[in-house]
C-alpha positions as CSV (number, residue, x, y, z in Angstrom):
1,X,112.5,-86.9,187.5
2,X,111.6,-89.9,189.5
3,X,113.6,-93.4,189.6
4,X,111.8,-96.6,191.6
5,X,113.1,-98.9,193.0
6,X,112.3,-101.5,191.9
7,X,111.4,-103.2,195.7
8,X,109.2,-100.4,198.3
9,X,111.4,-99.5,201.2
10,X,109.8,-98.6,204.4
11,X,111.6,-96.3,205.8
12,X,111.5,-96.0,209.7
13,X,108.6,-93.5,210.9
14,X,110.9,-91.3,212.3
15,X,112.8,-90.7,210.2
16,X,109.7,-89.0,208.2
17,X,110.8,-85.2,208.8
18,X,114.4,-85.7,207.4
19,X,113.2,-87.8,203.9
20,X,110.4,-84.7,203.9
21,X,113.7,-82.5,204.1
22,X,115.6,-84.1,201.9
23,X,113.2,-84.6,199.0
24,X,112.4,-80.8,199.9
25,X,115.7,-79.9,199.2
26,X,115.7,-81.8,196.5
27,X,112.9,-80.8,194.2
28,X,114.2,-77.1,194.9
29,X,117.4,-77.6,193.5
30,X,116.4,-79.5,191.2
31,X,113.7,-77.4,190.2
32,X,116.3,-74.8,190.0
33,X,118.6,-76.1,187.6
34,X,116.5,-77.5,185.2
35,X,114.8,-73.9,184.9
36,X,118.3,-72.3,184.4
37,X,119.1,-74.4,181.5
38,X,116.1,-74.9,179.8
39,X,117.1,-73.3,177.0
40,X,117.9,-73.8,173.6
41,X,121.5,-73.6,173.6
42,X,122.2,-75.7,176.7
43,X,119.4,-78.6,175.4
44,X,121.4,-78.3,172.1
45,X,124.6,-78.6,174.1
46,X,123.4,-81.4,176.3
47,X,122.2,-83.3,173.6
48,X,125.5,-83.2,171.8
49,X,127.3,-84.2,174.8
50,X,128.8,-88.2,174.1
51,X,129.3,-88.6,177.9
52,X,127.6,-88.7,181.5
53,X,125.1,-85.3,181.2
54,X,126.4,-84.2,185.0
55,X,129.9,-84.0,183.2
56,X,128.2,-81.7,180.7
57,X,127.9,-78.8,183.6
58,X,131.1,-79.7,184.9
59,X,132.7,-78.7,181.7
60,X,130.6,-75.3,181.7
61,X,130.9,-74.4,185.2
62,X,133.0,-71.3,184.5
63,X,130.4,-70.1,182.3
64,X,127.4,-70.8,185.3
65,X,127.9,-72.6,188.2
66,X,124.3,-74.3,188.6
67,X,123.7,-73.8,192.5
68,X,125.4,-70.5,192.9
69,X,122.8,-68.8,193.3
70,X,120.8,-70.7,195.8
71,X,123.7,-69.9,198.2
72,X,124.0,-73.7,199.2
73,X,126.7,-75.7,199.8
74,X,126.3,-79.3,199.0
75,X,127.9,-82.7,199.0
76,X,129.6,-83.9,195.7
77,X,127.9,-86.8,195.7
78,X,124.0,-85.1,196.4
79,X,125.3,-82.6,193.5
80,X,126.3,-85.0,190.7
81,X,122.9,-87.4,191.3
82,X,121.2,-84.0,191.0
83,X,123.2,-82.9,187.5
84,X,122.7,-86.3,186.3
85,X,118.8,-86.6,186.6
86,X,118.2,-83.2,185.9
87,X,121.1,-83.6,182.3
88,X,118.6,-86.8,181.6
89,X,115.5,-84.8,181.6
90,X,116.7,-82.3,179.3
91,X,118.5,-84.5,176.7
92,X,115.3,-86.4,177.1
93,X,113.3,-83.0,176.2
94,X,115.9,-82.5,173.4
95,X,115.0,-85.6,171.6
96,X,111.8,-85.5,171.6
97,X,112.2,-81.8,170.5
98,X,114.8,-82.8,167.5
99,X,111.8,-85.4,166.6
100,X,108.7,-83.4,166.7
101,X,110.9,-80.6,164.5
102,X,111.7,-83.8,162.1
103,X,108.1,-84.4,161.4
């Protein structure tokens, strides 16, 4: 779950122990979601999906909101990057699972 850029950016020394934060934060929530909805039915449902995958757990909110229960309240923006990467990552592992089953 890791986009380069595709130039380094030093980022200012201190500002160190907010990045560490923030990348913190991050891979927990991250982490979070994509053990949620590993599952069949969701990697099936992802997979399916024609559209951006973070608008695949806007349209099944009701059913699970995704950071409910890490009691967080986060910025739209930080939320929808998150649901995006972590919606890549499992159509990604549905693929490659519809493929292996295909063989």
């Amino acid at each position: 779950m890791s986009d380069h850029l595709p130039l380094p950016i030093r980022l200012p020394d201190e500002e160190d122990t907010r990045f560490e934060r923030l990348a913190t934060l991050t891979r927990r929530v991250a982490t979070h979601v994509l053990e949620d909805h590993w599952t069949p039915v969701h990697l099936d449902g992802i997979a399916d999906a024609s559209h951006q995958t973070q608008k695949y757990f806007d349209e099944h909110e009701h059913e699970h909101e995704p950071f409910e229960e890490l009691d967080l309240s986060l910025r739209s923006r930080f939320r929808r990057c998150i649901l995006q990467k972590v919606g890549e990552t499992l159509r990604s592992h549905a693929d490659r699972r519809d493929a292996f089953q295909s063989i």
